[in-house]
Residue frames as qw, qx, qy, qz and C-alpha x, y, z in Angstrom:
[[0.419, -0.593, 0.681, 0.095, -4.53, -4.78, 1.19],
 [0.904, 0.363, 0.105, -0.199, -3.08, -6.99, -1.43],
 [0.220, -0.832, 0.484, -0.157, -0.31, -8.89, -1.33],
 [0.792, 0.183, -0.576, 0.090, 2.18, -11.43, 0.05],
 [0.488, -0.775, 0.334, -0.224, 3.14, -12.02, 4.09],
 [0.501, 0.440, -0.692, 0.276, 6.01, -14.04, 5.19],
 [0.778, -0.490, 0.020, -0.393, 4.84, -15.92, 8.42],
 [0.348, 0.258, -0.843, 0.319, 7.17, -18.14, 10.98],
 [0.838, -0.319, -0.270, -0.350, 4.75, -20.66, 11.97],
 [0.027, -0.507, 0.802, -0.315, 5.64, -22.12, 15.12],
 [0.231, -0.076, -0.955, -0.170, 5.11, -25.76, 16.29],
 [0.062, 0.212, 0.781, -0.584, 1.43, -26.32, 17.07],
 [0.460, 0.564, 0.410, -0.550, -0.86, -24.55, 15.35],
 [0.625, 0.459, 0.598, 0.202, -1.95, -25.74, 11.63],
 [0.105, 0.111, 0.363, 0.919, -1.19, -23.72, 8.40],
 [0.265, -0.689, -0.588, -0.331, -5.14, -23.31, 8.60],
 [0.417, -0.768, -0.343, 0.343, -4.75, -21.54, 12.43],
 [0.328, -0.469, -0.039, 0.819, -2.37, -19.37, 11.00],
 [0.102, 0.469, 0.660, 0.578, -4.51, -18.51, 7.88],
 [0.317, -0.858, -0.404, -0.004, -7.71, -17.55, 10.44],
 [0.476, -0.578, -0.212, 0.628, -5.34, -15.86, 12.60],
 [0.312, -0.020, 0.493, 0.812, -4.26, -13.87, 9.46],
 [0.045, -0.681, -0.589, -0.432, -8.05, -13.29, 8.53],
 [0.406, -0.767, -0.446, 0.219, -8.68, -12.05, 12.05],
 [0.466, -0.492, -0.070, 0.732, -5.62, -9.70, 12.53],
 [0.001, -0.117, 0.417, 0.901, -6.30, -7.85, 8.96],
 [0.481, 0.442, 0.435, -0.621, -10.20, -7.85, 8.86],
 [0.480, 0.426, -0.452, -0.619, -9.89, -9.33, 5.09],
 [0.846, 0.096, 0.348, -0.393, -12.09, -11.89, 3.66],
 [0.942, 0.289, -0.104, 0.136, -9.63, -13.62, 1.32],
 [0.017, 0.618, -0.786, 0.022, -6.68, -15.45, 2.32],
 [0.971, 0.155, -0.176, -0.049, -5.03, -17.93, 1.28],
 [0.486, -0.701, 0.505, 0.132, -1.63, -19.96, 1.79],
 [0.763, 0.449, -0.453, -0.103, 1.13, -22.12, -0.28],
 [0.430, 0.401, -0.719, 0.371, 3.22, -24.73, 0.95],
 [0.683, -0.662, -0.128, -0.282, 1.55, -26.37, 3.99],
 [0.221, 0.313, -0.784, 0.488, 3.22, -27.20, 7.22],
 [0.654, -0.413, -0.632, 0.052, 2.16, -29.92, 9.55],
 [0.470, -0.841, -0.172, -0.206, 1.32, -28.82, 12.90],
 [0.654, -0.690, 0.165, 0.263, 4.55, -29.85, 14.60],
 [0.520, 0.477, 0.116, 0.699, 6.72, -28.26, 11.68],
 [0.006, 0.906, 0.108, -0.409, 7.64, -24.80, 11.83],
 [0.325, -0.234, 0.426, 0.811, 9.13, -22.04, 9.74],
 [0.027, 0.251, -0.078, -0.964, 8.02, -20.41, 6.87],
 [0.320, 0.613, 0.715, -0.097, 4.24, -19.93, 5.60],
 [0.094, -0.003, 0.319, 0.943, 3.59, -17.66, 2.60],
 [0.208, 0.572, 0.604, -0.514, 0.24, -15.73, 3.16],
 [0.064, 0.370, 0.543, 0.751, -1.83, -14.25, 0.37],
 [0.201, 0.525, 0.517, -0.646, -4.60, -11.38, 0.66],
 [0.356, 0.707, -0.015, -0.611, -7.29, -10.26, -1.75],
 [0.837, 0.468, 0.009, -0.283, -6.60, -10.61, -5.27],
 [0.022, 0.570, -0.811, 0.127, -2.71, -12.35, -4.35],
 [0.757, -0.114, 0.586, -0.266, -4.74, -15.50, -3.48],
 [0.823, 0.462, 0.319, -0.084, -5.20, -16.38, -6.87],
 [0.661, 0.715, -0.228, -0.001, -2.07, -15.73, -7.66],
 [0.568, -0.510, 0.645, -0.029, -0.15, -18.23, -5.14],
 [0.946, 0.122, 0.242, 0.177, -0.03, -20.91, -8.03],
 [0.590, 0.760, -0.116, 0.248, 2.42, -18.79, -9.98],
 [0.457, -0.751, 0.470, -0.081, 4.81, -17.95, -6.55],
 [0.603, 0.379, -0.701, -0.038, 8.01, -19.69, -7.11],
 [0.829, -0.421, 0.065, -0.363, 8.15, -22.43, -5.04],
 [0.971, -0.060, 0.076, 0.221, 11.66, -23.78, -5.27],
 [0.631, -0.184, -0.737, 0.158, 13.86, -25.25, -3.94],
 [0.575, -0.666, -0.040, -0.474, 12.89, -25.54, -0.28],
 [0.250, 0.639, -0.546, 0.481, 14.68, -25.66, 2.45],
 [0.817, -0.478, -0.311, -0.081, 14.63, -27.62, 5.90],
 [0.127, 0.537, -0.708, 0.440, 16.49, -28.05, 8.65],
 [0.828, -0.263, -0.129, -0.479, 15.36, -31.18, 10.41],
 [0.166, -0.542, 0.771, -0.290, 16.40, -33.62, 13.09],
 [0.850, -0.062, -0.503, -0.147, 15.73, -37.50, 12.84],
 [0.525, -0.476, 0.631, -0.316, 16.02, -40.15, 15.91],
 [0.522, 0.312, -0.667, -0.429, 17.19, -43.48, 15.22],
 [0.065, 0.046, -0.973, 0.218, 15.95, -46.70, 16.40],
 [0.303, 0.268, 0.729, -0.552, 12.78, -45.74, 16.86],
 [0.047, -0.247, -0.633, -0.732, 9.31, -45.15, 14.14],
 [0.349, 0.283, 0.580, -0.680, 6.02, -43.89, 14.47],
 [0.524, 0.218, 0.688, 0.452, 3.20, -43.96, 12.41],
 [0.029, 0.953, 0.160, -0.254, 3.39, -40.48, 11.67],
 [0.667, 0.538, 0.007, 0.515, 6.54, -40.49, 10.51],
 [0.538, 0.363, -0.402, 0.645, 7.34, -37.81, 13.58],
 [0.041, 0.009, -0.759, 0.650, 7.12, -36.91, 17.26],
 [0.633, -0.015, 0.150, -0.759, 2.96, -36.35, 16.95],
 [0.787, 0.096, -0.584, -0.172, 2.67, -40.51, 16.21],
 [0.850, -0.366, 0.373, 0.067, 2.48, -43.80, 18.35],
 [0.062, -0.548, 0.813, 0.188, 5.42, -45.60, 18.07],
 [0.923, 0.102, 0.038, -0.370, 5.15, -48.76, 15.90],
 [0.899, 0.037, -0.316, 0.300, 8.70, -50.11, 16.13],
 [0.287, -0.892, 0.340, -0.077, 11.80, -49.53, 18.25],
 [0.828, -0.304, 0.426, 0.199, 14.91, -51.13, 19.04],
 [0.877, 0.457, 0.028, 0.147, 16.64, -50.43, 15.72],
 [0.671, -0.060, -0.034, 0.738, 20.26, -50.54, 15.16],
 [0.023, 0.980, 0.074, -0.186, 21.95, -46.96, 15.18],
 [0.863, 0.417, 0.062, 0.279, 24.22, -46.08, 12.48],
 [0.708, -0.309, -0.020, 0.635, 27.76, -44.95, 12.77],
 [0.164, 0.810, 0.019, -0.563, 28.50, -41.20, 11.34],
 [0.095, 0.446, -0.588, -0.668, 30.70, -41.98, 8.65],
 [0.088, 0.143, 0.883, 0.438, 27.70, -44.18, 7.52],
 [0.283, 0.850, 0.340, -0.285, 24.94, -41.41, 7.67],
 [0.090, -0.652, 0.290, 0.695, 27.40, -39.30, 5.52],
 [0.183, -0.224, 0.845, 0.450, 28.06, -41.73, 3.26],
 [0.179, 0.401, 0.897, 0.051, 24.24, -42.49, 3.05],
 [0.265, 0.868, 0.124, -0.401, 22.73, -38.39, 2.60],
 [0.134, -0.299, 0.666, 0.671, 25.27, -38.71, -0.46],
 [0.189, 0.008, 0.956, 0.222, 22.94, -41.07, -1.83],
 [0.183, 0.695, 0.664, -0.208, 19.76, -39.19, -1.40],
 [0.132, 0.645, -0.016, -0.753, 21.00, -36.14, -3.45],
 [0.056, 0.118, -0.725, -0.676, 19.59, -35.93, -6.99],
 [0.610, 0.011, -0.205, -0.766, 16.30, -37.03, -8.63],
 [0.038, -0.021, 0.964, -0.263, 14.33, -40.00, -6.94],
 [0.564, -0.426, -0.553, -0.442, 10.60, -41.72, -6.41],
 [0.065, -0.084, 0.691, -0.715, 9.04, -41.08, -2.88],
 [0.284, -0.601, -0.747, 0.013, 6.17, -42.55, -1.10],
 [0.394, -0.587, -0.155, -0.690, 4.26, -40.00, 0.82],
 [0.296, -0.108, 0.744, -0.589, 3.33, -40.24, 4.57],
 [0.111, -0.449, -0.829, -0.314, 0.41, -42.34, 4.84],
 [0.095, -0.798, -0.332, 0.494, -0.45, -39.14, 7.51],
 [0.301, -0.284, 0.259, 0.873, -0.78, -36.83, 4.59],
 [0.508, 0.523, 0.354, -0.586, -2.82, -35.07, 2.56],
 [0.014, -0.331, 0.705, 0.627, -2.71, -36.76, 0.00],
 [0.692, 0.077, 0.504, -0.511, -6.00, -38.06, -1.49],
 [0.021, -0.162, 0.976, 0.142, -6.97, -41.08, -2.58],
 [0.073, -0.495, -0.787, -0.361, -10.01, -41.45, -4.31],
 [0.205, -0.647, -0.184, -0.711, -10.94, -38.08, -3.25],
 [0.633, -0.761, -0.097, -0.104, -10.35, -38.47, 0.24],
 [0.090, -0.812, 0.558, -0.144, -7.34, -37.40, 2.23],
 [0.651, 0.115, -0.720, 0.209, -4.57, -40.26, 3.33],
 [0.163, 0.287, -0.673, 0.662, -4.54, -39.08, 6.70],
 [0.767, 0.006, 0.040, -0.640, -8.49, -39.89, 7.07],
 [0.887, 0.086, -0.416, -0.181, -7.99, -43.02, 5.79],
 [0.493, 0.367, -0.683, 0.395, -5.00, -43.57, 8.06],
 [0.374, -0.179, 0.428, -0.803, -6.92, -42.06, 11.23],
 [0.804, 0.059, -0.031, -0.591, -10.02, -44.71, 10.02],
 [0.593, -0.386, 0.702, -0.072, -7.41, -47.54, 9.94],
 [0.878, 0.470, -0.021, -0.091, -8.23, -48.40, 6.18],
 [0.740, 0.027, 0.534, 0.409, -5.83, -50.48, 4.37],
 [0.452, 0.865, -0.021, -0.217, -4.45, -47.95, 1.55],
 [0.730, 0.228, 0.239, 0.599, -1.43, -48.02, -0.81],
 [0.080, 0.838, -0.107, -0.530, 0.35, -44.06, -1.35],
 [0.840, 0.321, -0.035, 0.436, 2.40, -44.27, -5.22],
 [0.677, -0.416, -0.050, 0.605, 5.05, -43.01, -5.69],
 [0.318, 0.939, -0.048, -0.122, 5.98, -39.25, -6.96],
 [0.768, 0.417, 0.032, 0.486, 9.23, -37.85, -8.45],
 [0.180, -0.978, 0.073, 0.075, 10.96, -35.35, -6.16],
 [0.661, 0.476, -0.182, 0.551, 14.87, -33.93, -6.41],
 [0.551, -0.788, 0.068, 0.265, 17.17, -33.08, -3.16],
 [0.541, 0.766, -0.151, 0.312, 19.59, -30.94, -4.55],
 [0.233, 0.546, -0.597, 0.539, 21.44, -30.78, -1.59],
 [0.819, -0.485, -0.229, -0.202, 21.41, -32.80, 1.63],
 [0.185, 0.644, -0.518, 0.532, 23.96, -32.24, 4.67],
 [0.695, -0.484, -0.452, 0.281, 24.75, -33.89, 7.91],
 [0.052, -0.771, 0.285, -0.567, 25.21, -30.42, 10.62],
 [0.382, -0.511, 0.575, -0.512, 25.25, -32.37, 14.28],
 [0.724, 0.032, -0.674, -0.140, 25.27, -35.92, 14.80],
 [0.355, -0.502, 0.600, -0.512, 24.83, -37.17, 18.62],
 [0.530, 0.012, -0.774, -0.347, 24.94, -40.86, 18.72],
 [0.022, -0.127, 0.755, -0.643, 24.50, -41.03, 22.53],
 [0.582, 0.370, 0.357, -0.630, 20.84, -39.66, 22.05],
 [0.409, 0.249, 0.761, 0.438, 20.76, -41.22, 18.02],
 [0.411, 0.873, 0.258, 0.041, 19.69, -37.92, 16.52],
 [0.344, 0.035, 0.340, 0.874, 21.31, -36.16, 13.90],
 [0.190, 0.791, 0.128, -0.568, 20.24, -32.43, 12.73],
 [0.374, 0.014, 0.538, 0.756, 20.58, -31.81, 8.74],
 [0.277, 0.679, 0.145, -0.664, 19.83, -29.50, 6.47],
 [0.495, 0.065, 0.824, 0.268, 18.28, -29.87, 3.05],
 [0.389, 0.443, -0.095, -0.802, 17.29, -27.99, -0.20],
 [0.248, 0.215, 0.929, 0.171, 14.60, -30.27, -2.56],
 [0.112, -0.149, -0.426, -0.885, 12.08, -29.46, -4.71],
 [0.516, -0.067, 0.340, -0.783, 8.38, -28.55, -4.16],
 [0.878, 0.005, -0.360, -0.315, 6.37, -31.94, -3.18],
 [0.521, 0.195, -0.791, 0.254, 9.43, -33.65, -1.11],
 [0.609, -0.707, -0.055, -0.356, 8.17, -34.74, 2.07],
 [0.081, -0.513, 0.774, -0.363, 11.39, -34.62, 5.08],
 [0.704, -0.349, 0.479, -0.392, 9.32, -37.13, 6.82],
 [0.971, 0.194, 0.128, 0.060, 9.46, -39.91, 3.97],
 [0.639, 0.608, -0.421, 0.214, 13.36, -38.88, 3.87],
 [0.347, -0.521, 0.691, -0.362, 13.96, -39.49, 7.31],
 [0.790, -0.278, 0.489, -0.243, 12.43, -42.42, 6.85],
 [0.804, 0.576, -0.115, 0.095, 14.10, -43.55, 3.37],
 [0.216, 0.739, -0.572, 0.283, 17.43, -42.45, 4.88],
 [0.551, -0.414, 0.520, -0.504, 16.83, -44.81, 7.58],
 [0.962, 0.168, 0.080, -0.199, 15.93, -47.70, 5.72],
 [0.664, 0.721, -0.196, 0.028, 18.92, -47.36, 3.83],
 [0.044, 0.552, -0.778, 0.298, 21.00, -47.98, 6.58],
 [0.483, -0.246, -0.840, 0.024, 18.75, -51.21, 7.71],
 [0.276, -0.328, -0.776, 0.462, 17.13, -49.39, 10.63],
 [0.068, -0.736, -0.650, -0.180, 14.18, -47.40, 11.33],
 [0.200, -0.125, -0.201, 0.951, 13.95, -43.48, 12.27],
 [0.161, -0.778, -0.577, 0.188, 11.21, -40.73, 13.18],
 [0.008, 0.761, 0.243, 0.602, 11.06, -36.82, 12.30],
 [0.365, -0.331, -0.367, 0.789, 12.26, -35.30, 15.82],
 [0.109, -0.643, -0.025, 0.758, 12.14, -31.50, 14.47],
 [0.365, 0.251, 0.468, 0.764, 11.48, -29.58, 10.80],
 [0.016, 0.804, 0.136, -0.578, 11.69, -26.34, 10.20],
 [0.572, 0.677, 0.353, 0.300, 11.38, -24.59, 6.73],
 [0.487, -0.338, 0.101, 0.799, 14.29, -21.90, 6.26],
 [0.131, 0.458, -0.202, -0.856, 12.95, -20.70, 2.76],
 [0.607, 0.577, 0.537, 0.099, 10.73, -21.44, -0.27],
 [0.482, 0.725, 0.132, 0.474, 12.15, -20.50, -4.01],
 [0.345, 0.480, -0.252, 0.767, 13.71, -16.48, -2.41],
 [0.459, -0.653, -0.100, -0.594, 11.43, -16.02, -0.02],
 [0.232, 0.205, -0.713, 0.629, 13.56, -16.31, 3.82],
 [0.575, -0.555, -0.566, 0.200, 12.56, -17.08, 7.26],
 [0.422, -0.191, -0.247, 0.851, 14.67, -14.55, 8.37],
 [0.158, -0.139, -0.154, -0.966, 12.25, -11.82, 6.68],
 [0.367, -0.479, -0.797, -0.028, 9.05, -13.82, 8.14],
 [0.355, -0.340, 0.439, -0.752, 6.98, -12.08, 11.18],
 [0.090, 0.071, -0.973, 0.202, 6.36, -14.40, 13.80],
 [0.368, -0.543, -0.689, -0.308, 3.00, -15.81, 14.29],
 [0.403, -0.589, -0.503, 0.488, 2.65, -13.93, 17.76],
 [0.233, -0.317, 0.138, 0.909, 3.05, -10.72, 16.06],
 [0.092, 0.428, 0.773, 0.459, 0.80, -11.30, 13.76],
 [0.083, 0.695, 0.447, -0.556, -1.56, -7.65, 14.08],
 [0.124, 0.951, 0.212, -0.190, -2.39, -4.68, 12.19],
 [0.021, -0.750, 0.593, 0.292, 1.61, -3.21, 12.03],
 [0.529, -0.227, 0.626, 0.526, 2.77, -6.23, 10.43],
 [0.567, 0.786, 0.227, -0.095, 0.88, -4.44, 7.18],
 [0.008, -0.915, 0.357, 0.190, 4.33, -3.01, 6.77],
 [0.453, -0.204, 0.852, 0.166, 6.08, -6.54, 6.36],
 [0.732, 0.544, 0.389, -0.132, 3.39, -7.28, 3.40],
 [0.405, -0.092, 0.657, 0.629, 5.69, -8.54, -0.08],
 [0.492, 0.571, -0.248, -0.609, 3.99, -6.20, -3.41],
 [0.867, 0.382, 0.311, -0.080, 2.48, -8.67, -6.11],
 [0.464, 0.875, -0.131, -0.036, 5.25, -7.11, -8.26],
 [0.077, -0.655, 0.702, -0.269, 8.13, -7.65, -6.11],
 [0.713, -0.055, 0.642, -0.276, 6.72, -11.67, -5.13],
 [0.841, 0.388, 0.350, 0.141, 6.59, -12.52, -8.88],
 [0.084, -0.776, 0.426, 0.457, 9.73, -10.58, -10.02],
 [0.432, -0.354, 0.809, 0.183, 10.56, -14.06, -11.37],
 [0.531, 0.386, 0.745, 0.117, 7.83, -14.30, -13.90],
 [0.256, 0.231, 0.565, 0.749, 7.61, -12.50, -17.51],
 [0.083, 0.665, 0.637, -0.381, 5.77, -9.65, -17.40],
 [0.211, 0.364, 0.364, 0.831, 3.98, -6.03, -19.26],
 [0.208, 0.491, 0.374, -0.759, 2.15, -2.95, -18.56],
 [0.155, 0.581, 0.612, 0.514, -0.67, -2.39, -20.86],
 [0.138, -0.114, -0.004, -0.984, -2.40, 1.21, -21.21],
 [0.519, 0.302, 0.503, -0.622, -6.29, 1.57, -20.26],
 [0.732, 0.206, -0.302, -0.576, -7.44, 1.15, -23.58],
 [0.437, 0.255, -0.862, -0.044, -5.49, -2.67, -23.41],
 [0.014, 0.004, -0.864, 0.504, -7.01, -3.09, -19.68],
 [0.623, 0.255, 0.013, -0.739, -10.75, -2.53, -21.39],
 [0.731, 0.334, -0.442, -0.399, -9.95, -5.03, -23.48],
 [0.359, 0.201, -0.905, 0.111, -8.89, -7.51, -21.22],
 [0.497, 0.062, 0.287, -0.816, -11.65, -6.41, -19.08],
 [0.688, 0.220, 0.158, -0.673, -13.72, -7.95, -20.99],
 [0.865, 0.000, 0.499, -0.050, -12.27, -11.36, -21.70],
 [0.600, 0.783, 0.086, -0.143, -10.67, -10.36, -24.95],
 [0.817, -0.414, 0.039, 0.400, -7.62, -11.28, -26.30],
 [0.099, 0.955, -0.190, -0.205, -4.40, -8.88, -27.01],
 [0.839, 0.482, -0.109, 0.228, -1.94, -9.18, -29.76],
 [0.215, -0.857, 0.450, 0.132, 1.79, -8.64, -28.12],
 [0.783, 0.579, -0.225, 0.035, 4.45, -9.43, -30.72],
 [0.034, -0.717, 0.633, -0.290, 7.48, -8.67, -28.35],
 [0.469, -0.407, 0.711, -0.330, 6.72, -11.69, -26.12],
 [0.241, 0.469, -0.849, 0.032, 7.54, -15.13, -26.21],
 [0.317, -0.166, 0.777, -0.518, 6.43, -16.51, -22.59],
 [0.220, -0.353, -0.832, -0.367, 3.68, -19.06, -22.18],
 [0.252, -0.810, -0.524, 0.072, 2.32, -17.18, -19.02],
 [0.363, 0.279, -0.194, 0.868, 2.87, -13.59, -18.68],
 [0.307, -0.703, -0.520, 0.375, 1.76, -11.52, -15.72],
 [0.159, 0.684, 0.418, 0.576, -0.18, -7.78, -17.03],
 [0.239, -0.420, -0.464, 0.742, 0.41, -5.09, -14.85],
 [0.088, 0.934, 0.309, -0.159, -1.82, -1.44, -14.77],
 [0.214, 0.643, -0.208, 0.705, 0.07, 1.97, -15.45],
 [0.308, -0.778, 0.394, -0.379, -0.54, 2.61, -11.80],
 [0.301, 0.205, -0.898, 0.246, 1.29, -1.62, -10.68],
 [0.676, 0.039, 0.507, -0.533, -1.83, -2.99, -10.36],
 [0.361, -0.117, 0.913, 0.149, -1.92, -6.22, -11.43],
 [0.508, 0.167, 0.002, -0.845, -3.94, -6.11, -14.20],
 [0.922, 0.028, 0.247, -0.296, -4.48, -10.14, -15.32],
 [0.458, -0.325, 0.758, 0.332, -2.32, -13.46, -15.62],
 [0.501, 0.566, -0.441, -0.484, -1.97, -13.88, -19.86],
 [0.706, -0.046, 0.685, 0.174, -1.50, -17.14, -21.54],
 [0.134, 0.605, -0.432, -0.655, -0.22, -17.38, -24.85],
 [0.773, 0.461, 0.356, -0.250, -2.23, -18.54, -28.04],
 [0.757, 0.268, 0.432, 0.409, -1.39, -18.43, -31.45],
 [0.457, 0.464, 0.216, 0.727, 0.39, -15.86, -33.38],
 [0.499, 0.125, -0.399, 0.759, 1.27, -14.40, -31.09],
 [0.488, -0.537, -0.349, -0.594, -2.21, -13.86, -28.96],
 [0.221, -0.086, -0.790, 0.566, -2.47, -13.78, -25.42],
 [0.423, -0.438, -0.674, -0.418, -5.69, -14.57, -23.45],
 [0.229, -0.513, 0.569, -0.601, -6.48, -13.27, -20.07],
 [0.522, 0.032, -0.849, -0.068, -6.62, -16.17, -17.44],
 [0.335, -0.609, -0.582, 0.422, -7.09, -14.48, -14.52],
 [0.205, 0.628, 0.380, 0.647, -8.56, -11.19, -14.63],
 [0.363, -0.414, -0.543, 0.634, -8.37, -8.02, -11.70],
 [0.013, -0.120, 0.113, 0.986, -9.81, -5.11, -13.28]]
């Protein structure tokens, strides 16, 4: 088996539980995953098997999708419903000033991180340090919400439901809580669910409870999963020669990375492109 799965993680168990599960239901010793999701997320998890692990960095990975509900007045320090509360009581903003304010969050921007996150810091996770009570700083990155919608607004309860497409790295929680700020008052992560990463749908997912044997049929082809990246068949003699670490002159191409396929669409290894017009294998399957 070798591949891609499409998984709808539901809230509770870790991208890790659904990994194992994944090991367990398909008796194979490598998998991997892209795109974590916290425990009380859900939605989609791209699975890898075999020699597809090593080729999750190349999976497109944008833009991603959410659909997530915020409460206002209140914070944790989680950032959502798995946190103690550390303030309450804040103000709760009118609708036609959340609208006005997810305007503001579309385009390129600098985000903190949760301090619950894996992010590490000096080689150690933030959410360790956060769990351990240290005193840390997160910087800031560079992420881009290309789109950012208000769908349901209840002010009775103070949550709103919205949906959002942003690039890979944005974290919903630090926009619930940026979106919050921005009106002067504090909010919390209710609900988020992932819809889609880069083409790859929820809707085509099998649910983690399903997870067995038959969903072998649901498994995405390396071929079909990287449609999106530059690719060639080479003949045996060319797959000898990459075999063996060696590189191969192709004049036709351009790309810096190009993904080698067999005559029979087996992957045969991920290229990179030297001079004149050399490519090197980087990752090798044959």
């Amino acid at each position: 088996m070798n591949g891609f799965l499409l998984v709808d993680k539901p809230v509770g168990p870790s991208s890790f539980a659904v990994v194992k599960r994944a090991r367990k239901a398909f008796a194979c010793d490598k998998v991997g995953h892209c795109g974590t999701l916290d425990p009380a997320a859900s939605g989609l998890l791209v699975i890898a098997f075999q020699a597809a692990t090593r080729l999750l960095p190349f999976l497109p990975q944008e833009p991603k999708r959410y659909r997530f509900r915020m409460k206002f007045g209140v914070e944790t320090d989680t950032l959502d419903s798995e946190g103690v509360v550390t303030r309450q009581n804040g103000i709760v903003p009118a609708r036609e000033a959340l609208d006005l304010a997810l305007q503001t969050f579309i385009g390129k921007q600098a985000q903190t991180p949760p301090k619950f996150s894996a992010v590490k810091i000096n080689g150690r996770r933030a959410y360790q340090r956060a769990r351990d009570k240290e005193e840390f700083e997160i910087g800031e990155k560079a992420v881009t919400v290309l789109s950012l919608g208000l769908l349901i607004y209840d002010i009775d309860s103070a949550e709103a439901e919205c949906d959002v497409a942003c690039s890979h790295g944005t974290y919903v929680r630090s926009l619930v809580r940026d979106i919050a700020a921005s009106l002067g008052t504090i909010a919390y992560a209710t609900a988020i669910r992932r819809l889609a990463i880069g083409p790859f749908s929820v809707d085509n997912a099998v649910a983690y409870d399903n997870l067995d044997a038959h969903s072998t049929a649901s498994i995405v082809s390396v071929q079909k999963a990287l449609s999106n990246m530059p690719s060639i068949i080479v003949n045996k003699e060319q797959c000898a020669v990459l075999a063996h670490g060696m590189q191969l002159k192709i004049d036709m191409l351009n790309d810096s990375v190009v993904i080698a396929y067999a005559e029979n669409g087996d992957v045969a290894a991920v290229l990179k492109r030297k001079e004149d017009g050399m490519y090197q294998p980087d990752k090798v399957f044959i």
